[in-house]
N, C-alpha and C positions, 0 to 999 in steps of 0.2 A: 504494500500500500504506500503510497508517496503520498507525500505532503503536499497539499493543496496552495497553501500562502508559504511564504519563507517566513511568517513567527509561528505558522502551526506547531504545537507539544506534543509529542509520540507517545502514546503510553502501552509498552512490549512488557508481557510476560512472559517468562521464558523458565522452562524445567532445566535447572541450573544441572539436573544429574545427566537428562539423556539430552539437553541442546534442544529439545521442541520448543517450537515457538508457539504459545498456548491462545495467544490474542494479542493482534497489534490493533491499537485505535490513533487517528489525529484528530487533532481539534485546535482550534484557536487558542482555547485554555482549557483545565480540567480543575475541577471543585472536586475534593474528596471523594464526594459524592457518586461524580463520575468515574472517578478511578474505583472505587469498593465493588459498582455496579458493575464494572467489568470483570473485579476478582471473581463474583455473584455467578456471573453469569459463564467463567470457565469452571469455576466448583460445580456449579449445576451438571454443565457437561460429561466433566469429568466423575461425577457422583461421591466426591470427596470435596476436602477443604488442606488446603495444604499444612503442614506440618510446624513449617516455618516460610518467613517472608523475609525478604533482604530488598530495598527501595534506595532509588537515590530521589529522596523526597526532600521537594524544594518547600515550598512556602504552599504549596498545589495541595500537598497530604499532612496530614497531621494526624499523632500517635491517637489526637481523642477523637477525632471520627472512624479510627479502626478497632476503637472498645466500647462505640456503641453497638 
């Protein structure tokens, strides 16, 4: 998927053990919100929730919209 504008935000999840690329989204900017709703919606897929998370989370994500 490419990016539509040059400030479009990427937001890749990736299976850090076998390298799948689980969901790529762009967007102009991402709210929490939208980033959880993507985790949501590859745990859905996948029928689990992952174990652990590793983010290079800007000002975009924050630890307390990931513990509600």
């Amino acid at each position: 998927m490419g990016l539509r504008y040059p400030r479009d935000r990427p937001v890749n999840i990736v299976d850090e053990y076998t390298r799948e690329a689980l969901a790529t989204r762009a967007a102009h900017s991402f709210t929490a919100d939208a980033a959880i709703a993507v985790l949501d919606e590859v745990s859905a897929r996948r029928g689990r929730r992952p174990e652990h998370i590793r983010m290079d989370n800007g000002p975009d994500l924050t630890v307390h919209a990931l513990t509600d």
